[in-house]
C-alpha positions in Angstrom: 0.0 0.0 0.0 1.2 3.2 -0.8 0.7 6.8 0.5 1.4 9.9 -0.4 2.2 12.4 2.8 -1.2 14.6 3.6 -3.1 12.1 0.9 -6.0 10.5 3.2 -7.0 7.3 1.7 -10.2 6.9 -0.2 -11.6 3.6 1.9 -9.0 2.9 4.8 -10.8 -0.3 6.2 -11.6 -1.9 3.1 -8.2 -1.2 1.9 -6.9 -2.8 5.0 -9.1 -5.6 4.4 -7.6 -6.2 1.1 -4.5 -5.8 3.0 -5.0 -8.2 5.3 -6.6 -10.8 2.5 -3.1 -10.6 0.7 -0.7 -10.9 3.5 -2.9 -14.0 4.6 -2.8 -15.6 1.3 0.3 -15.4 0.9 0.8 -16.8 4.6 -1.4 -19.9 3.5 0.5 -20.4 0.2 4.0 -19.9 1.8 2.6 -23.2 4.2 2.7 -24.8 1.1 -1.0 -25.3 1.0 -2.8 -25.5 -2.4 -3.8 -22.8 -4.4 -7.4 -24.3 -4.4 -7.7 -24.6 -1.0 -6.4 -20.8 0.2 -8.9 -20.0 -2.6 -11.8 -21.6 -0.7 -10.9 -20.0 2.1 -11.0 -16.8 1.4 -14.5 -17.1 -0.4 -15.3 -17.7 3.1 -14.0 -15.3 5.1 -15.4 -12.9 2.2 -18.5 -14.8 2.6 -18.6 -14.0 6.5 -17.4 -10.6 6.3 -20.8 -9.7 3.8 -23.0 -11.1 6.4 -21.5 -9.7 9.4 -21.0 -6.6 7.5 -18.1 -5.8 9.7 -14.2 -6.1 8.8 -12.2 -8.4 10.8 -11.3 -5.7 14.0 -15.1 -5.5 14.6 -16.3 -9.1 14.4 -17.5 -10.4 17.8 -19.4 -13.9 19.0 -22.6 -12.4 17.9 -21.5 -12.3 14.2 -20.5 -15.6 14.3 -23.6 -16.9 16.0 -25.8 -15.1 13.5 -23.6 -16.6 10.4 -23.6 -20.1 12.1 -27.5 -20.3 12.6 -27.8 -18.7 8.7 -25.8 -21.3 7.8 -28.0 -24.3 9.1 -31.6 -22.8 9.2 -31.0 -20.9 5.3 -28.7 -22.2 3.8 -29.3 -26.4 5.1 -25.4 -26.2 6.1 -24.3 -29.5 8.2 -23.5 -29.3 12.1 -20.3 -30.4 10.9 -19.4 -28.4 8.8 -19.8 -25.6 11.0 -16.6 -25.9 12.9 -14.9 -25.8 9.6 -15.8 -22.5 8.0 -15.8 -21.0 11.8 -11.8 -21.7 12.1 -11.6 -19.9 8.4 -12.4 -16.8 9.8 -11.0 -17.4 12.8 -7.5 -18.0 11.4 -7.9 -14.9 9.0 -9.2 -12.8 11.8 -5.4 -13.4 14.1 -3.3 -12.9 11.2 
């Protein structure tokens, strides 16, 4: 990212996002996992961050409570399943 002294930026958090996205790819590839899978996800955590619509500082339980409960009652999502797209944003959310 680059500024220019004085120059505010247009959309700081979703720049920072975006940010944040590429330094974690990166991170996932550099662990030698597959392009396919880092790929995956990040359509999650993009996926969570749309339906909190919050960025990653200002996620809390709720959001994740809310997403989970989507997930089973709208979108038929297994109980199983649930832990896994929970850790995605998780993960993404400490980096």
């Amino acid at each position: 990212m680059h500024l220019i002294d004085g120059l505010p930026l247009l959309r700081p958090d979703e720049q920072v996002f975006e940010a944040m996205i590429k330094g974690w790819r990166n991170q996932q590839l550099a662990r030698n996992l597959s392009p396919g899978y880092v790929d995956d996800q990040e359509r999650t955590v993009r996926a969570f961050t749309r339906h909190a619509d919050a960025m990653p500082w200002q996620w809390t339980p709720q959001h994740v409570d809310e997403w989970s409960a989507d997930l089973r009652a709208v979108h038929g999502c297994v109980r199983s399943a649930l832990p896994n797209y929970q850790g995605r944003c998780a993960s993404s959310a400490s980096s």
